[in-house]
Wavefront OBJ file of the C-alpha trace (Angstrom):
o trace
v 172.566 148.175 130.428
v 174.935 150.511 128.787
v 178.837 150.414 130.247
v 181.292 153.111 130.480
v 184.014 150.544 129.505
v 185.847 150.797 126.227
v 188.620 148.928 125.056
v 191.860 149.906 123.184
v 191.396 148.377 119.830
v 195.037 147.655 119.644
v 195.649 144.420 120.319
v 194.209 143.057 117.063
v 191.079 141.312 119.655
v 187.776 142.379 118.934
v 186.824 142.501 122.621
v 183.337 143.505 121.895
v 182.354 141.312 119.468
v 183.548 138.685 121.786
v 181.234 139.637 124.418
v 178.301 139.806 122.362
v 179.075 136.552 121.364
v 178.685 135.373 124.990
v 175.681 137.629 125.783
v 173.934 136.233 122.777
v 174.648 132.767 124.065
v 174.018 133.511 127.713
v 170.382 135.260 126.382
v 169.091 132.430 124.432
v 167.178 130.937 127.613
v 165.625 134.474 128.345
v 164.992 134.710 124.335
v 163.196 131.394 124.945
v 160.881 132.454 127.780
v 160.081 135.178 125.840
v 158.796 133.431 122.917
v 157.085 131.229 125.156
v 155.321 133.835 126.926
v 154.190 135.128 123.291
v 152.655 132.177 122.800
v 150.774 132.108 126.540
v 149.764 135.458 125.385
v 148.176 134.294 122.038
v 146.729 131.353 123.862
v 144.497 133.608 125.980
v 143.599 135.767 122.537
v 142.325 132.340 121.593
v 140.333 131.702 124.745
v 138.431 135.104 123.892
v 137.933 134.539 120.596
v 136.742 131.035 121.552
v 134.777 132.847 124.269
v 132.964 135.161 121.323
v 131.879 131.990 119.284
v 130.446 130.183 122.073
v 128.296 133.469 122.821
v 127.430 132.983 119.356
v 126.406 129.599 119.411
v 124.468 130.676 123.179
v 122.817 133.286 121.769
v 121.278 131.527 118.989
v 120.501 128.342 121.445
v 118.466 131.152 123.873
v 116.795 132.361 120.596
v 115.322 128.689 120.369
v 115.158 128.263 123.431
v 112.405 131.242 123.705
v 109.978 131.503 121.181
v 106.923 133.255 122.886
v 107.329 135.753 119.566
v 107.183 132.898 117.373
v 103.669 131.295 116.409
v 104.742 128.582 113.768
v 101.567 130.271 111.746
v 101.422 132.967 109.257
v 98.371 134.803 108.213
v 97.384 136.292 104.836
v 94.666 138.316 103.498
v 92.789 138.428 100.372
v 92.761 142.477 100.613
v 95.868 144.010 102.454
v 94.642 147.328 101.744
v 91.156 146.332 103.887
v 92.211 144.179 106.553
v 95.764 143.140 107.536
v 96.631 140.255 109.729
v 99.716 138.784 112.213
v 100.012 136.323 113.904
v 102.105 135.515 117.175
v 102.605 132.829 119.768
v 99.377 130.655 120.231
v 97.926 130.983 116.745
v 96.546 127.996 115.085
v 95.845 127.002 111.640
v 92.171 128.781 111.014
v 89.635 130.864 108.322
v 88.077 133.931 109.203
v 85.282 135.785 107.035
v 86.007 139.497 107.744
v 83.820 142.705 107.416
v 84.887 145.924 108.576
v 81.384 147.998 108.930
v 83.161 150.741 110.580
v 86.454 152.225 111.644
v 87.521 153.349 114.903
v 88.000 157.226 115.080
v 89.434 159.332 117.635
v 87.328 162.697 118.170
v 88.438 165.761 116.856
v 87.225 169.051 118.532
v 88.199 172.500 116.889
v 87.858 175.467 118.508
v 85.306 178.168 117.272
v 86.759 181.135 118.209
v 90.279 182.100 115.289
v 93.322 184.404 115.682
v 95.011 186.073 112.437
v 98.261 184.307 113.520
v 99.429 181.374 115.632
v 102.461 183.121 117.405
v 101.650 186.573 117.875
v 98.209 187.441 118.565
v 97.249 187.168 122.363
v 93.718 184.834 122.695
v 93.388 184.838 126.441
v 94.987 186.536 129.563
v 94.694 184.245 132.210
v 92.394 181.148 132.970
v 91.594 177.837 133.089
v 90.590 175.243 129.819
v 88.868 171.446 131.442
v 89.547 169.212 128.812
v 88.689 165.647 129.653
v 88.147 166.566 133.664
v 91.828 167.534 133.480
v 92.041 171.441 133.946
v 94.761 173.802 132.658
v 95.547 176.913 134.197
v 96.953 179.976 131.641
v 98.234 182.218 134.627
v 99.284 185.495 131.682
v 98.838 186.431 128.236
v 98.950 183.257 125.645
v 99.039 182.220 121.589
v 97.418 179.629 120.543
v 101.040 177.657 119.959
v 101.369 178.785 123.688
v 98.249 177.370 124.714
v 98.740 174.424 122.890
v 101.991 173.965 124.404
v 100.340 174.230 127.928
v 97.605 171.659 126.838
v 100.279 168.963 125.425
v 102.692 169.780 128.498
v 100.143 168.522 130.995
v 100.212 164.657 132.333
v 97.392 162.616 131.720
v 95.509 164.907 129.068
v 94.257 162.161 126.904
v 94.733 164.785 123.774
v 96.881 166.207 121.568
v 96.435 170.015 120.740
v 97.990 171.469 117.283
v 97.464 174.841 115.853
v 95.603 174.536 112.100
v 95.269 177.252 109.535
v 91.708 177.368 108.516
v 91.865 179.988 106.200
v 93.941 182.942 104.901
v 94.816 185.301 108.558
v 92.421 182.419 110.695
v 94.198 179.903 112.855
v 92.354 177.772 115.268
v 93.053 174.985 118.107
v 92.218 171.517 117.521
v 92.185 168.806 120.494
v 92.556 165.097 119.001
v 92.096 162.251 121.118
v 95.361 160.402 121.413
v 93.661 157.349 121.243
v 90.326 156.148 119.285
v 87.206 154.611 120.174
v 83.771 156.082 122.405
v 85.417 155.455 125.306
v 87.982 157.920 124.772
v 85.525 160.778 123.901
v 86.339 164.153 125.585
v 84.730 167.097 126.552
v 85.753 170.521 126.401
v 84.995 173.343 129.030
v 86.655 176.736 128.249
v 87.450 179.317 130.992
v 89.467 181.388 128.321
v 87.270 184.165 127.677
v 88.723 183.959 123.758
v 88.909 180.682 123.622
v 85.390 178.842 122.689
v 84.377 175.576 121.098
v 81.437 173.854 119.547
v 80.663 170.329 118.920
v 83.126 167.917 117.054
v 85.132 167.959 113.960
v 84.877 164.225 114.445
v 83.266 161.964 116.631
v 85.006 159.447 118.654
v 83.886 156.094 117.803
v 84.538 152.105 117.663
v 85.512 150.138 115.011
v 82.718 147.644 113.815
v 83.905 144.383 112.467
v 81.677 140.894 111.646
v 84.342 137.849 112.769
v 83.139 134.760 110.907
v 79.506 136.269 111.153
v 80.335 137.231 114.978
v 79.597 141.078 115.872
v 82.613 142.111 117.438
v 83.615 145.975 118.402
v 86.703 147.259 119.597
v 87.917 151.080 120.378
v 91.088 150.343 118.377
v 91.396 149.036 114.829
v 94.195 146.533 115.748
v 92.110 143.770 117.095
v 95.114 141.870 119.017
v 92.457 140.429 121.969
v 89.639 138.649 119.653
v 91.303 135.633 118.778
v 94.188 133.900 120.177
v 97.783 134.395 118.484
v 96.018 136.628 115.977
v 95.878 140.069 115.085
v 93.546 141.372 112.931
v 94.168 145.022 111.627
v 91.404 147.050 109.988
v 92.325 149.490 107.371
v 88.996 150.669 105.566
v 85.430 150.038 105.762
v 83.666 148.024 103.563
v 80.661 145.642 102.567
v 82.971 143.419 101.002
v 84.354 140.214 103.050
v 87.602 139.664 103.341
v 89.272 136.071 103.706
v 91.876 135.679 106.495
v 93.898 132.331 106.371
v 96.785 131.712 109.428
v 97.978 128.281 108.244
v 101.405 126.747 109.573
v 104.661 128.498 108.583
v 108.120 127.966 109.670
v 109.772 131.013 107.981
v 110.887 132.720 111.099
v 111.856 130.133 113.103
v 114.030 128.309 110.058
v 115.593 131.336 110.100
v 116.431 131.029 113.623
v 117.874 127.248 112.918
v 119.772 128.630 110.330
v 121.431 131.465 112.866
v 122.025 128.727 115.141
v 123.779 126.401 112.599
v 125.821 129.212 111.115
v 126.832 129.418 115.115
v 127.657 126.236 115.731
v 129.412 125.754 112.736
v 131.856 128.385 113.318
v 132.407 127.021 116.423
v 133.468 123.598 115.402
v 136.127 125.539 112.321
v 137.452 126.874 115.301
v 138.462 124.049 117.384
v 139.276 122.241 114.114
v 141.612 125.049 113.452
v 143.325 124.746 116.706
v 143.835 121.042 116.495
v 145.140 121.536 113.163
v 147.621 124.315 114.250
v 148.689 121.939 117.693
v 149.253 119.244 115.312
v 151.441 121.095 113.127
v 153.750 122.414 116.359
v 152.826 125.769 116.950
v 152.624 127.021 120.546
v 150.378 129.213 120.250
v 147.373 127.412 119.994
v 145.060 125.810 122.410
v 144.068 122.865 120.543
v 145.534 120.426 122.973
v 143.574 121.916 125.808
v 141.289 119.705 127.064
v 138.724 122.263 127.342
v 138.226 122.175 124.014
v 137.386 118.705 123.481
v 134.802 118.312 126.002
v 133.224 121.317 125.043
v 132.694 119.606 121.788
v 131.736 116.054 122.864
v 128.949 117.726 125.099
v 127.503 119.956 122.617
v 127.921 116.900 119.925
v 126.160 114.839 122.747
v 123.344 117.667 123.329
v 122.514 117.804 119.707
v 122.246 114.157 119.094
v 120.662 113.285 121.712
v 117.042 112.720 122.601
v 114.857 115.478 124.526
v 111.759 115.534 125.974
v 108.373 112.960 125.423
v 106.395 114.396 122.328
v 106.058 113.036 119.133
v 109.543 114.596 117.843
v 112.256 113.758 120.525
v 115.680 114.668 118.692
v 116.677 117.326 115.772
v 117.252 115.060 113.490
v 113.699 114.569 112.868
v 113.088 118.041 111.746
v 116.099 118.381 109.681
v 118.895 119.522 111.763
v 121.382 116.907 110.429
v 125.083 116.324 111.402
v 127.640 115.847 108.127
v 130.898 113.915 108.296
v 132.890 116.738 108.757
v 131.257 117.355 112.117
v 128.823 120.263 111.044
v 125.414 120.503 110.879
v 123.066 121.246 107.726
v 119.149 122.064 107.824
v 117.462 119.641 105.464
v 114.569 121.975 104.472
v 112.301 118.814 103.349
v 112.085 117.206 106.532
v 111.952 120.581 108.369
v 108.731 121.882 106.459
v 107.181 118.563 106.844
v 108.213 118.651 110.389
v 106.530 122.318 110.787
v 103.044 121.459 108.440
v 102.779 117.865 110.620
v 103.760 118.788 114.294
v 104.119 122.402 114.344
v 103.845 121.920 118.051
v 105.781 119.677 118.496
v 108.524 121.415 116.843
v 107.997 124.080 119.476
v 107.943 121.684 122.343
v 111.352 120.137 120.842
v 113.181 123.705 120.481
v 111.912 125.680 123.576
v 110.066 123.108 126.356
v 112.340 123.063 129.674
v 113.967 119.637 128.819
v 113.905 121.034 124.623
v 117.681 120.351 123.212
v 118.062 124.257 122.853
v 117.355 125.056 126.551
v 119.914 122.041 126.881
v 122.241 123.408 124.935
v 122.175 126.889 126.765
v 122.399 125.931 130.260
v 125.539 123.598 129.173
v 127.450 126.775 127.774
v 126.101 128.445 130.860
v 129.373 126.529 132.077
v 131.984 128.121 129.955
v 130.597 131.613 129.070
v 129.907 132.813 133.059
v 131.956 135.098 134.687
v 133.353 131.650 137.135
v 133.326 129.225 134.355
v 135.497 127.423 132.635
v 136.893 129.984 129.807
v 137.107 132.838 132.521
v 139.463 130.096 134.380
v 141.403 129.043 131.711
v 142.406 132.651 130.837
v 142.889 133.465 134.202
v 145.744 130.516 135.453
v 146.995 131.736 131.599
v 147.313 135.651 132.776
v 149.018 134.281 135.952
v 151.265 132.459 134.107
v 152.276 135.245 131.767
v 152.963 137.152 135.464
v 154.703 134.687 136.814
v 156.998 135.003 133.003
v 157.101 138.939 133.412
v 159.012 138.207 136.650
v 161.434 135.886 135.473
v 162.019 138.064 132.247
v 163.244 140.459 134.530
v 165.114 138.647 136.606
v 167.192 137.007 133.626
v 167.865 140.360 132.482
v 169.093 141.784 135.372
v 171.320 138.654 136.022
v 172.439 139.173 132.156
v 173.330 142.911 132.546
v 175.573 141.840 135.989
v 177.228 139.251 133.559
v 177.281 141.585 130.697
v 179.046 144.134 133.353
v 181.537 141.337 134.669
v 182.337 139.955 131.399
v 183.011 143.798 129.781
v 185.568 144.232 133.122
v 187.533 141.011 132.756
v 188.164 141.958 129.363
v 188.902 145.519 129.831
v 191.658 144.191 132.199
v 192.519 141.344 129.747
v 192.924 143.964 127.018
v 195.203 146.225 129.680
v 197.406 143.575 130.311
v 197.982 142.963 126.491
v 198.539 146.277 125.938
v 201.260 146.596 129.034
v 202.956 143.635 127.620
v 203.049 144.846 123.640
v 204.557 147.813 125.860
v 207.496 145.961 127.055
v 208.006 143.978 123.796
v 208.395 147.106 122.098
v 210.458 148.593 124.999
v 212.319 145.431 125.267
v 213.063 145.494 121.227
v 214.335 149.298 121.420
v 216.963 148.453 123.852
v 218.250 145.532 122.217
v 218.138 147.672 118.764
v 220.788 149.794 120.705
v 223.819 147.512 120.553
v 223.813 147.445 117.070
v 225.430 144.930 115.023
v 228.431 145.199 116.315
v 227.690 142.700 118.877
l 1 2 3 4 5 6 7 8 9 10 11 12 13 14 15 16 17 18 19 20 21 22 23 24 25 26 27 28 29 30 31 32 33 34 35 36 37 38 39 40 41 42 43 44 45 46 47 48 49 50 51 52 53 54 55 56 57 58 59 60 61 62 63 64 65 66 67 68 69 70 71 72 73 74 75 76 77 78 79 80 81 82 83 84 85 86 87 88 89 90 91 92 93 94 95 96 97 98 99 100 101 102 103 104 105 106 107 108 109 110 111 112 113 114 115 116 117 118 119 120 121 122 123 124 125 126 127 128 129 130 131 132 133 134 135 136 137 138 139 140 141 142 143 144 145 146 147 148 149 150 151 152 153 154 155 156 157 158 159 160 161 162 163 164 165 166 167 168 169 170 171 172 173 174 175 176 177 178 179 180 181 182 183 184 185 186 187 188 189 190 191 192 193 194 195 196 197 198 199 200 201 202 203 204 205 206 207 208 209 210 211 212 213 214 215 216 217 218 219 220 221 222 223 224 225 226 227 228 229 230 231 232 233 234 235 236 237 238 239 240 241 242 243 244 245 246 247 248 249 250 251 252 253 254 255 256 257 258 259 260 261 262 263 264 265 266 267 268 269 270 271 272 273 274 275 276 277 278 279 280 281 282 283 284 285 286 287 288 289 290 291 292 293 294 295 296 297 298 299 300 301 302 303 304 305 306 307 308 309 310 311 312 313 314 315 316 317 318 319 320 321 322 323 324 325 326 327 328 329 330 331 332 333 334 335 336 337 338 339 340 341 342 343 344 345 346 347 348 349 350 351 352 353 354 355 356 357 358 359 360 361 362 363 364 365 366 367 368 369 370 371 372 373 374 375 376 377 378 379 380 381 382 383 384 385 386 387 388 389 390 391 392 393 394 395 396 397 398 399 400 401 402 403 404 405 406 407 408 409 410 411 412 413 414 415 416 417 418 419 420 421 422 423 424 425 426 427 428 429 430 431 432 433 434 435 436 437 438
């Protein structure tokens, strides 16, 4: 608070400096409270960053924890370019002999009828075009890019129309089935008196495959439905036979072991780094909190622990080993042979309802909900900063009352000094007068 007091500066006191002096002194508790409440304030910057790594670490554990996508199986195929293959949850380890007779195709129907442009050249007035049982209604004068428009703008067509250039000046519709196989065949019945077709530019038809000497057909040429976990993908026809392996594979879900380990990992540098920083004095870290260390005794616990009844019961028997500075470390021997072995079980380990990774996410459920226990630390933290902001500005006003008091007593100090050098020098005058004679 700024004063309108000034003092003379002729009494040899530096007034002012003097009451700095004193404020400084009288501020140092308020000087305190605010370093403290920097601190408080850090403290909750460490909650949310220890808030982000536990996401981290839950995120990865729900991975895990949910591996529908993940088959433990991979397949390959002696001829990419003639059959591919993927594989998904429920595959096992199998052979398949694969010949792909025929393709599916999805019929192609141009029209018969031309225009010398696509854009400009009227080809019916008004009318209606059945294509598949589904009619569309030209109500004026329409191009074919207008009548295709009309044809793709109606729900539940079951086609695609385009505009093709035959030749030089000659443009024509064509109507492709949007999806293959004889059971998504189309007719065409034109109401457009310049609009006319005849018979297909292709026929709609199935694909035509022999499974391990098993006839199977299917209108699509991904085969996802013909044998569990498996997809089968046909890219050309041909006499040849192609060999389809799926044989265990743990590529994809290592990685997923290895997300979760780079997770936890961080984690634990984390609270280490706390400790460290608690240890070495410093305010401002939450290392002491006791949230910390039973957030890592429980996940500690979780991950050594033993889950479920298969034949692999804890992570340490595919791999997922603990060091002596409290980390973990994938040993990729034991995993593979874990994954060739008990692929399965594996699975079971990771993802079942009592697997350690659904363990491990229902116990951070605790800590990262919107009640739990990080959401309440920050929050008695935030009240406590409140509670700070309050007496921050209570100090100060007291200080700026004492500031104002202390700035008046020695305004009136400096007065009376001044009054009395007044009457010294008053005092010396007179005598002066007398002279020496006395």
């Amino acid at each position: 608070m700024a004063s309108p007091i000034s003092f003379s500066g002729f009494n040899n006191i530096d007034f002012s400096s003097i009451v700095t002096a004193l404020m400084q002194q009288a501020s140092l508790p308020l000087t305190t409270l605010q370093t403290n409440q920097t601190a408080v304030k850090t403290q909750i910057t460490q909650f949310s960053t220890l808030a982000s790594r536990i996401g981290a670490v839950q995120s990865a554990a729900a991975d895990l924890g949910d591996l529908t996508s993940i088959s433990g199986f991979a397949g390959t195929s002696s001829d990419p370019t003639a059959v591919g293959v993927s594989t998904s949850s429920g595959a096992q380890a199998a052979h398949y002999d694969v010949v792909v007779s025929e393709l599916a195709r999805a019929q192609v129907t141009v029209s018969t009828s031309s225009a010398a442009d696509s854009d400009t050249t009227v080809v019916a007035s008004s009318g209606t075009i059945t294509i598949g049982g589904v009619d569309v209604t030209i109500a004026g004068d329409v191009t074919l890019e207008g009548l295709a428009s009309s044809i793709n703008d109606t729900e539940d067509i079951g086609v695609t129309a385009t505009v093709i250039r035959t030749a030089p000046d000659t443009y024509r519709l064509a109507l492709t089935s949007r999806d293959s196989g004889a059971a998504n065949a189309f007719t065409v019945t034109s109401g457009l008196a310049g609009v006319t077709f005849a018979g297909n530019a292709v026929e709609g038809g199935d694909a035509s495959l022999l499974i391990n000497g098993i006839p199977v057909t299917s209108s699509s040429n991904t085969l996802d439905n013909v044998v569990t976990g498996v997809t089968i993908i046909a890219y050309k026809a041909s006499a040849d036979t192609v060999r389809v392996d799926v044989a265990p594979d743990g590529a994809a879900l290592k990685a997923k072991v290895e997300s979760f380990i780079t997770a936890y990992n961080g984690l634990v540098a984390f609270i280490a780094d706390q400790r460290t920083a608690t240890r070495a004095g410093q305010a401002a870290s939450i290392g002491s909190d006791p949230l910390l260390r039973q957030l890592h005794n429980s996940l500690r616990s979780s991950l050594l622990g033993a889950h479920g009844t298969e034949t692999l019961t804890t992570l340490a028997e595919v791999g997922v080993e603990f060091t002596r500075t409290g980390t973990i470390e994938l040993n990729d021997t034991v995993f593979e042979s874990a994954m060739t072995s008990h692929t399965e079980a594996v699975k079971n380990l990771f993802a079942a309802d009592d697997g350690v990774f659904s363990a491990v996410d229902t116990l951070l459920d605790d800590y990262s909900q919107a009640n739990g226990f990080i959401s309440s630390a920050k929050a008695r933290l935030n009240a406590q900063v409140r509670r700070m902001d309050e007496q921050i500005v209570d100090m100060q006003d007291r200080l700026a009352i004492q500031r104002a008091a202390l700035q008046m007593e020695f305004a009136a100090a400096d007065a009376a000094i001044s009054a009395l050098n007044s009457q010294r020098d008053s005092l010396s005058n007179f005598m002066g007068g007398f002279g020496p004679s006395l």
